[in-house]
C-alpha positions in Angstrom: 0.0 0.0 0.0 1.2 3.3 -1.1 1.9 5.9 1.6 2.6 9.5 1.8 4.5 10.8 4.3 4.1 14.0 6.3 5.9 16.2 8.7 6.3 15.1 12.4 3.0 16.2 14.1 0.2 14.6 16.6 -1.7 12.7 13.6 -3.8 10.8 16.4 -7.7 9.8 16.4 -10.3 9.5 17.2 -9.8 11.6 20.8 -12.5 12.1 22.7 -14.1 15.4 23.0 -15.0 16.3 26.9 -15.7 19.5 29.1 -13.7 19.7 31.7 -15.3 21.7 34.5 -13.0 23.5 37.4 -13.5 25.6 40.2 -16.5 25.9 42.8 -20.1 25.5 42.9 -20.6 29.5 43.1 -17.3 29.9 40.7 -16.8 27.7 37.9 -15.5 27.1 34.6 -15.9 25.0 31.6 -12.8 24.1 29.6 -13.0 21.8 26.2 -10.5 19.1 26.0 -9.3 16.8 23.7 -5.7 15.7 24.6 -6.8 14.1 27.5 -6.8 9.8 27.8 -5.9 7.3 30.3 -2.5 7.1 32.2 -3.4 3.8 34.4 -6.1 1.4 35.2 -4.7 0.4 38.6 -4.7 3.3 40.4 -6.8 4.6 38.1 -5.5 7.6 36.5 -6.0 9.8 33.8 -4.8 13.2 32.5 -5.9 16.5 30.6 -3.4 18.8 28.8 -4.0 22.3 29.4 -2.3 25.7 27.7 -1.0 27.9 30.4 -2.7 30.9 28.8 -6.6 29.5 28.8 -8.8 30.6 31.7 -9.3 27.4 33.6 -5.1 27.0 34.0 -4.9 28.9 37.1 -7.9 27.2 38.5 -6.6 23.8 38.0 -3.2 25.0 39.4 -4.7 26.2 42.5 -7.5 23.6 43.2 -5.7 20.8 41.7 -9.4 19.7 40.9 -11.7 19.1 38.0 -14.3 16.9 36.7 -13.9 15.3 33.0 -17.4 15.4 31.3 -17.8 13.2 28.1 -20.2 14.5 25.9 -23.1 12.8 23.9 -24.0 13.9 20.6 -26.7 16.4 21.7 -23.9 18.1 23.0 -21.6 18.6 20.8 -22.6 22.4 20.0 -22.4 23.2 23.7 -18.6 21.5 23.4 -17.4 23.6 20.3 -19.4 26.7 22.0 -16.9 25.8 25.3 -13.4 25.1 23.2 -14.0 28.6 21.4 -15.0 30.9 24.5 -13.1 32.1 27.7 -14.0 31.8 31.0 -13.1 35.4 31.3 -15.5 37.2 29.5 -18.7 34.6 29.9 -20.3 32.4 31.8 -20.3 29.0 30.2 -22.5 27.2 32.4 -25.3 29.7 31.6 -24.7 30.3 28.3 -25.3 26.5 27.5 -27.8 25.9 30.2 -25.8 23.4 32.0 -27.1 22.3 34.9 -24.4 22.1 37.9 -24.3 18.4 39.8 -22.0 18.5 43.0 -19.7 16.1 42.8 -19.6 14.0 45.7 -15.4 14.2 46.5 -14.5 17.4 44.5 -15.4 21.1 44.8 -15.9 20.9 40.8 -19.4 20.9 39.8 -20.3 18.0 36.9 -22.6 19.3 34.4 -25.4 17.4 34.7 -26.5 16.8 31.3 -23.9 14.9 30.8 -24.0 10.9 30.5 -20.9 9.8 32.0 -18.8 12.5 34.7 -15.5 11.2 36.1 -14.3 13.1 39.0 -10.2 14.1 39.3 -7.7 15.0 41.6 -4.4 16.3 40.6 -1.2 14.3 41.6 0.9 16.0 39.6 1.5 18.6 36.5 4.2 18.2 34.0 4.8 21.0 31.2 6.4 19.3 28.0 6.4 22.6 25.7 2.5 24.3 24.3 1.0 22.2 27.2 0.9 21.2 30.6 0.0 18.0 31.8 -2.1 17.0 34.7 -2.6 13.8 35.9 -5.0 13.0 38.4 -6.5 10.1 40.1 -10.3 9.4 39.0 -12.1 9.0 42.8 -15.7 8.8 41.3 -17.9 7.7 38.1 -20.9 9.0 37.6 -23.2 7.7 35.0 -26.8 8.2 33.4 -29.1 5.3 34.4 -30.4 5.6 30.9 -26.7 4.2 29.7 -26.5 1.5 32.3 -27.9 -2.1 30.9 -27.2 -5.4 33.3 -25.0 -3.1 35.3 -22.4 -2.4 32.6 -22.0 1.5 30.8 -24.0 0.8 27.2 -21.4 2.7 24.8 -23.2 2.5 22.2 -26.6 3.9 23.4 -24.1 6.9 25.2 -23.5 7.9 22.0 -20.1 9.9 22.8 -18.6 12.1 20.1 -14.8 12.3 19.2 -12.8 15.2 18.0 -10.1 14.7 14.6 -8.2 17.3 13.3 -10.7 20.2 13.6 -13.7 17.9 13.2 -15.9 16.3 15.4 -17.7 12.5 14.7 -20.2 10.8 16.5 -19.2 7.0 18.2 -21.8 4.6 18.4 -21.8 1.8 16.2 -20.5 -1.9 18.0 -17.7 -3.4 16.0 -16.9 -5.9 18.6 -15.7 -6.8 22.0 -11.7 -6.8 23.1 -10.3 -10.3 22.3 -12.9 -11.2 20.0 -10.3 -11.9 17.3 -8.8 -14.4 18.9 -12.4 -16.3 19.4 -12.9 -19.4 17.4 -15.9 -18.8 16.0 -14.2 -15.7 14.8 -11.3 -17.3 13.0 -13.7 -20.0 11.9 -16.2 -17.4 10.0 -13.2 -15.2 8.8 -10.4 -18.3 7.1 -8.1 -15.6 5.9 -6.3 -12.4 7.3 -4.3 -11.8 10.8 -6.8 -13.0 12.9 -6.7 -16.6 11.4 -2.6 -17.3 11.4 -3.1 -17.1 15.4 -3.4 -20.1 17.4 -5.6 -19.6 20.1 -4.2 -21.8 22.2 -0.8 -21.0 22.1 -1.6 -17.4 22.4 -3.5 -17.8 25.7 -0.3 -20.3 26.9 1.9 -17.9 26.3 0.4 -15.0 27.8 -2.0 -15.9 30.2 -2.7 -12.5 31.5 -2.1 -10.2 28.7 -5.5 -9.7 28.1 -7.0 -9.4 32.0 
């Protein structure tokens, strides 16, 4: 396959779009992200990159707080709307009608409207050049009952939206569950490609854990 190759830059997607909210209940902020993504699943931890000139940097730097608010696609107006304005001259929790949730360990408010909140608390901040990084534990989850089928988060009904390059694209569809290419049936109904060179016994032999 024929490829063209490009200059050195972050040519990574899908990322997810989120609103980050800071601050107090009586003072707070809204902040879009999308270089933001998981550090570690035991503690876990995650992290949002933040320019030292936006609004909410100070805040974070002071509270070493915020909630990360994944946004459905009804949202994604109220997202774009909160990636393009400061803090400084409006109120972005009015503006867009949010509704403020108190979190139950942070000072951050969750906006409400949101189907899936995870609330952070700063461990550390690390600047590598245009950004700084803060990584945080997650102490809570919050989700929408309406997502929530047999007691596991329904993706797919969520409906979360991803950011690309300027754009922004709406997740959704099921393609399949982690490991599922290693599944019998799977190899069996596909006799051709990557998936059907692997032995699925040696493969589970050989790394017994890799996939836990």
């Amino acid at each position: 396959m024929a490829k063209v190759q490009l200059k050195g830059s972050v040519m990574m997607g899908p990322l997810p779009a989120v609103m980050a909210s800071v601050g107090t209940m009586e003072s707070s902020n809204v902040i879009t992200i999308a270089w933001t993504g998981v550090l570690c699943s035991n503690p876990p931890r995650v992290y949002i990159s933040v320019r030292p000139e936006r609004h909410s940097y100070q805040i974070l730097h002071d509270t070493k707080q915020f909630v990360i608010n994944l946004a459905s696609k009804p949202l994604t107006a109220a997202v774009d709307y909160c990636g393009f304005k400061s803090g400084r001259d409006v109120d972005k929790f009015a503006e867009m009608g949010f509704t403020k949730q108190p979190a139950a360990f942070v000072d951050c408010p969750m906006i409400a409207e949101s189907p899936i909140n995870l609330e952070c608390k700063v461990f550390d901040v690390v600047n590598l050049g245009s950004h700084d990084v803060f990584m945080a534990d997650v102490v809570a989850v919050h989700v929408d009952e309406s997502i929530m089928v047999d007691g596991k988060v329904d993706f797919a009904k969520a409906g979360l939206i991803n950011y690309q390059h300027g754009e922004y694209y709406a997740n959704g569809k099921h393609l399949g569950r982690f490991g599922f290419s290693i599944q019998r049936k799977y190899i069996k109904a596909n006799g051709k490609g990557v998936a059907a060179k692997i032995d699925n016994a040696k493969f589970t032999k050989r790394n017994p854990t890799k996939h836990k």
